[in-house]
KEDREN-808492 format. One record per residue (C-alpha): residue in one letter; x, y, z. Coordinates in steps of 0.02 Angstrom, whole numbers, plus 32768, in hexadecimal, padded with zeros to 4 digits. Last residue first. Layout:
! KEDREN-808492
aXYZ
...
***
This chain:
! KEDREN-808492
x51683DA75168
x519D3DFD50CB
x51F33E8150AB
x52063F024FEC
x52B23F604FD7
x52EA3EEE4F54
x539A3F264EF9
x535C3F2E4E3C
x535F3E914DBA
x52C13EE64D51
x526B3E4D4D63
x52A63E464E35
x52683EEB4E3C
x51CE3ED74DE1
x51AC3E2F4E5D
x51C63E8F4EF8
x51413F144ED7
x50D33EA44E96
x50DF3E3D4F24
x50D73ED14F9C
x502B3F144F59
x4FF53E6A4F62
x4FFC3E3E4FF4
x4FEB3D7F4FF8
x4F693D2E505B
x4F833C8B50B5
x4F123BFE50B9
x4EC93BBE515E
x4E0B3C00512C
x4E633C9C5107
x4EF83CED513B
x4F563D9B5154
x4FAA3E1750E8
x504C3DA550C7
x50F23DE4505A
x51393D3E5015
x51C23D165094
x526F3D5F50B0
x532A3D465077
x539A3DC5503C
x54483DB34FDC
x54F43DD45005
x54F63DA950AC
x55513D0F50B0
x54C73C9850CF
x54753D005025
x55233CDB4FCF
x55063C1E4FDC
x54723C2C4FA1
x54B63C784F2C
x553F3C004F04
x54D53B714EFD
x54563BC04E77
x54EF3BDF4E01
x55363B454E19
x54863AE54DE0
x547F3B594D50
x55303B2A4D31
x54F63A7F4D32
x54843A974CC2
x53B83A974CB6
x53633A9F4C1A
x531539FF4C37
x52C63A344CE4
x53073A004D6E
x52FB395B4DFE
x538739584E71
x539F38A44EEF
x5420385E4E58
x548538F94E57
x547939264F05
x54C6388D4F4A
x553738724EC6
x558D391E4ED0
x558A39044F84
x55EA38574F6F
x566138B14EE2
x568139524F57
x56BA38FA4FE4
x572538734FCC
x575A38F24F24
x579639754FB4
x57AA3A154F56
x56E53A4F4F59
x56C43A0B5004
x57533A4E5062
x575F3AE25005
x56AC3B265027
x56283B234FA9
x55BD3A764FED
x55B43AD650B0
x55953B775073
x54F33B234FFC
x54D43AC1508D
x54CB3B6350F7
x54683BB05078
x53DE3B1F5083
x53E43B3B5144
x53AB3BEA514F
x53343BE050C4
x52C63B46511B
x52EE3B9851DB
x527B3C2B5188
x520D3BBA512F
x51E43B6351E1
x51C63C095239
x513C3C3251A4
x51023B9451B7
x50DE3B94527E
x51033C3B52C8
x510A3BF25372
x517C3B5C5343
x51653ABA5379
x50DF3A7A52F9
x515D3AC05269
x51D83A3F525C
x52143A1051C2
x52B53A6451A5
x52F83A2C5253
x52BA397B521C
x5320397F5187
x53B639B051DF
x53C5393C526E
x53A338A651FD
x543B38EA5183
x54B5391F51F3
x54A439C8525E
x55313A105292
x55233A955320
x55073B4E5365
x547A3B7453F2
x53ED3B47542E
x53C63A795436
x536F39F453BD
x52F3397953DA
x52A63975532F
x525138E252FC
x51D83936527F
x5136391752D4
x517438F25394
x51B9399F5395
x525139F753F4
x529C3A8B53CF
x531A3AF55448
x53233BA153F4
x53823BF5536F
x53EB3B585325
x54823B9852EA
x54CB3B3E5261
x554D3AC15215
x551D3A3751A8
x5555398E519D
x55E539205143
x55CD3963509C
x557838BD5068
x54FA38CE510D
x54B0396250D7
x548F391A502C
x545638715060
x53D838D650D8
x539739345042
x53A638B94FCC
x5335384E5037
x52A938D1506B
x528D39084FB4
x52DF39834F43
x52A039F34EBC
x52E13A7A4E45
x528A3ADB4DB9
x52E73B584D58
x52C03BF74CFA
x521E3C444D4D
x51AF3CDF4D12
x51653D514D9B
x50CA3D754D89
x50AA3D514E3D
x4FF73CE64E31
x50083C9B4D79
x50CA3C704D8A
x50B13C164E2A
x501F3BBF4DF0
x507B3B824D4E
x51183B4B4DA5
x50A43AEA4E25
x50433AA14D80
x50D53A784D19
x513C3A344DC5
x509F39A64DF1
x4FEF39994DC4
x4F82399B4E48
x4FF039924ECD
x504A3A1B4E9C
x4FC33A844E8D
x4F8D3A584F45
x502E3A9F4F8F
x4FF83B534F51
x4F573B394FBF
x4ECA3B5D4F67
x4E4D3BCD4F02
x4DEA3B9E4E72
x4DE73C444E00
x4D903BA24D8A
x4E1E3B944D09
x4E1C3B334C70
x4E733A8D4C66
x4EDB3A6E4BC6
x4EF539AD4B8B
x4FB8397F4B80
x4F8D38E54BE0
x502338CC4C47
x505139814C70
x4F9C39C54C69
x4F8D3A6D4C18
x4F6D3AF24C87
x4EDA3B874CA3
x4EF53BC24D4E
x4EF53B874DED
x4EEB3C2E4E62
x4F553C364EFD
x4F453C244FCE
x4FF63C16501C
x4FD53B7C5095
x508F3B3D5037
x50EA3BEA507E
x513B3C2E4FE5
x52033C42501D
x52623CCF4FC7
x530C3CD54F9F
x53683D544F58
x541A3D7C4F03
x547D3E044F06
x54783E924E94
x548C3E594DE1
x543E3DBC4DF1
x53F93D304E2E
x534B3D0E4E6A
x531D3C8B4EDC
x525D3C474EF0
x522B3BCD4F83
x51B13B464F8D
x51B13AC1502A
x51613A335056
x51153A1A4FCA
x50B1398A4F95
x50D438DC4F58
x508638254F44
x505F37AA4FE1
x506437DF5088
x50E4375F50E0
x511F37D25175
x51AE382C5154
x51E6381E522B
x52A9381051EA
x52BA3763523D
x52253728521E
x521F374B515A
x52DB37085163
x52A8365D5197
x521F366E5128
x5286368250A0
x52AE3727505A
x52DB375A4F9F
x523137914F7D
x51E337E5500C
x51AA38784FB8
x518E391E5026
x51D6398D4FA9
x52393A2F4FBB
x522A3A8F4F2A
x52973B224EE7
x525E3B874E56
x52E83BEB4E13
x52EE3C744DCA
x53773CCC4D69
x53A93D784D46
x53273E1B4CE0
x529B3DE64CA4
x52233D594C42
x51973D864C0E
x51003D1F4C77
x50BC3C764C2A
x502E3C524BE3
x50493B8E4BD8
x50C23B1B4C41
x50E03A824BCA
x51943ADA4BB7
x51B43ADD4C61
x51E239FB4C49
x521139DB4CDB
x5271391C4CE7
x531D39394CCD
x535938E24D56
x5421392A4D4B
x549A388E4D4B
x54CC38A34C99
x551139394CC8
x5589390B4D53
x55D138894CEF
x55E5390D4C4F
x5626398B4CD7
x569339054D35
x56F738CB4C9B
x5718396B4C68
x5785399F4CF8
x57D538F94D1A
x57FA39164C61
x583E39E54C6F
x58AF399F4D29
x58EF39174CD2
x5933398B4C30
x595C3A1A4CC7
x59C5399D4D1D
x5A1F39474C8A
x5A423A0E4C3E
x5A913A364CFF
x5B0B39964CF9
x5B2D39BE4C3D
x5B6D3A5A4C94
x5BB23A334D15
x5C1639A04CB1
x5C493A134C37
x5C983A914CCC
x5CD03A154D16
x5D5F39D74C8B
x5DA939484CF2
x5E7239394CF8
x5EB238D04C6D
x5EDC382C4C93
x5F9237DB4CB0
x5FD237284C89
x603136C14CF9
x60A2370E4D79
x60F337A54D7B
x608E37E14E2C
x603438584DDB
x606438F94D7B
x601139444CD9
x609838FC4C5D
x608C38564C22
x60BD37BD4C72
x6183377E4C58
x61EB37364CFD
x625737F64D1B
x61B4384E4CDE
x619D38B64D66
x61A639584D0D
x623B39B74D59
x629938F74D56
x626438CC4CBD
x632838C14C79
x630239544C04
x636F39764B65
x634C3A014ADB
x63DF3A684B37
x644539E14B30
x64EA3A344ACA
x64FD3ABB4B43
x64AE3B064BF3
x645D3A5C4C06
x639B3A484C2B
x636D39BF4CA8
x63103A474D33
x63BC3AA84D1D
x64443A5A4CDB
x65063AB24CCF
x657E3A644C51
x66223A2E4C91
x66A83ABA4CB1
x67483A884C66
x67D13A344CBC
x68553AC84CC9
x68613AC94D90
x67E93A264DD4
x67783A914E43
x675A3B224DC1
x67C63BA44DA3
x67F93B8E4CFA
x67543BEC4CC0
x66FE3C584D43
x669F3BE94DDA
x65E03BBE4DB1
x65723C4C4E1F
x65243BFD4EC6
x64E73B584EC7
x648F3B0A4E2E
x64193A784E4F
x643A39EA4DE3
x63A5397D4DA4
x640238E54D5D
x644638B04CAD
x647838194CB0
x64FB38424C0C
x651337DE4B61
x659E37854B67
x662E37EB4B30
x666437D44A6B
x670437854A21
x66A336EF4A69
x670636414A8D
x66FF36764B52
x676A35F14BB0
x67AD365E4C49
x674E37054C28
x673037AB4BBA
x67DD37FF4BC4
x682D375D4B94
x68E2376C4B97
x68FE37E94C1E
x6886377B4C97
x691336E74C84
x6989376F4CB2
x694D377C4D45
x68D838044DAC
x68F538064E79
x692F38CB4E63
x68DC391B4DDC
x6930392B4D3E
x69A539914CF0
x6A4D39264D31
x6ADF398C4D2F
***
């Protein structure tokens, strides 16, 4: 009886491992990915009676004698390519690490961010006009409690053409004077501006020159505080200020009509609301009630005009202090701040218009933005220099109130003192 399959010869008989095979040994096997259905019959059953059962492979492994062998098949490296998947061609890369490029990502960013950073303070720096010199300011007042600053408005027309003279209604008077003086205090309860009307009638007193250095005794000569500036400059107006309130000052800051209007106009205008409709030939103010932007023209004659307004100077320092904190609101908000199209043409604009004294720094000059910016915001006060009437055109401090108001701003209390 024949033992083999039916349709076998006896040429397969005599070489178990195929026609022409010189090998005593099988070829080695193409080993493919066989999927295993159902459980492998018992032994001597299987489809071809006693032929025994050929090795089982799951994902490429064999159930005997190739269990170290994989085809590539469960790997996908049936043409070569390493392990990690692909298509199997070519060579492979290792999948990106994020978490070292996020961070290296984050150090790059924070080592731009520290330069840009620096950068700007020593450009920003060297840009301060460091022209005041406070310590040629003799007999000078203890110093108390927070910071003051002196803040001038100037009427200088350098900077401006006479194009721009016209157009901004300057006028072409030569030299400088006040056109505004205000104090702010900062400190530990809010901070506090206070605008000293330029008609304000104050002592001279004994000062040493600024350019000659030569000491000039005083006479009790009374004037108006804008005419000690125009005598000799910030030493003397810091001097008289100091003499007639007691009140010792920190910082000296001035701007004129063109960094004024440059200034507005580099933070793209100023929003406020205008209390009445204003209109005067003087200052070139033809404004309207109500809330609006000013830009830089509109603005500087709005702070200017005092002919129009029924409580003349005193009106005009009160629109003065109301718009200088809205610029200071305007320059601290996001938009100026974290826009560099904005902030680096207003930085420029104020920078190079600014003149300080040489002790002055730019976090001085933050400092003194910020509260004004909190007195716009209701965290500080504003008022004028306590008034008990006038003489001969000058106006006459009370001076009850001002020392009243000038012990609690030394002594860095919550002031409790009005003005007009």
């Amino acid at each position: 009886m024949n033992d083999w399959p039916e349709a076998w010869s006896d040429d397969n008989r005599g070489r178990p491992y195929g026609r022409g095979s010189a090998s005593a040994q099988p070829e080695s096997p193409r080993v493919m990915r066989q999927v295993r259905r159902g459980q492998p019959a018992p032994p001597g059953q299987g489809a071809y009676g006693g032929v025994p059962q050929q090795p089982q492979y799951v994902d490429g492994h064999g159930s005997g004698g190739y269990d170290d062998y994989d085809s590539g098949y469960n790997t996908g490296q049936v043409y070569g390519g390493g392990r990690g998947g692909g298509d199997g061609y070519g060579p492979q890369h290792p999948a990106p690490d994020w978490r070292r490029r996020i961070k290296w990502t984050a150090i790059t960013l924070v080592t731009v961010l520290f330069v840009t950073t620096v950068a700007t303070y020593f450009w920003a720096d060297s840009k301060l006009n460091r022209e005041v010199d406070l310590s040629k300011v003799i007999e000078r007042p203890e110093k108390g409690e927070g910071t003051n600053y002196l803040i001038v408005g100037s009427d200088s027309r350098e900077g401006l053409s006479d194009e721009d003279k016209k157009r901004l209604r300057t006028g072409s008077s030569e030299g400088k004077r006040t056109d505004s003086v205000m104090i702010l205090h900062t400190g530990d309860n809010g901070p506090t501006l206070i605008s000293l009307p330029r008609d304000s009638n104050v002592e001279i007193p004994t000062f040493k020159g600024s350019e000659s250095g030569k000491t000039y005794q005083g006479t009790g000569r009374q004037v108006k505080l804008n005419a000690a500036y125009a005598e000799d400059g910030p030493e003397l107006l810091v001097r008289t200020v100091e003499f007639n309130t007691g009140l010792h000052i920190d910082h000296y800051v001035e701007i004129g009509f063109a960094g004024f209007a440059n200034i507005v106009d580099a933070v793209g205008g100023v929003e406020i609301d205008i209390p009445q409709d204003i209109k005067d030939t003087k200052s070139g103010a033809d404004l309207k009630k109500g809330k609006q932007t000013l830009n830089g023209e509109e603005a500087l004659a709005f702070v200017r005009t005092r002919y129009a307004l029924a409580g003349s100077d005193l009106d005009r320092t009160k629109n003065q202090q109301k718009f200088l904190s809205a610029l200071a609101n305007q320059v601290a908000t996001p938009g100026t701040v974290l826009n560099p199209f904005r902030l680096y043409p207003t930085m420029s604009a104020g920078l190079d218009s600014l003149i300080v004294d040489k002790e002055m720094g730019l976090f001085d000059l933050a400092d003194m933005f910020w509260s004004m910016k909190g007195v716009s915001g209701g965290e500080g006060t504003s008022m004028n220099m306590p008034l008990a009437g006038s003489s001969g055109g000058n106006l006459l401090w009370d001076k009850d109130k001002v020392k009243q108001l000038v012990n609690q701003l030394n002594n860095d209390e919550k002031v409790t003192v009005t003005g007009d």
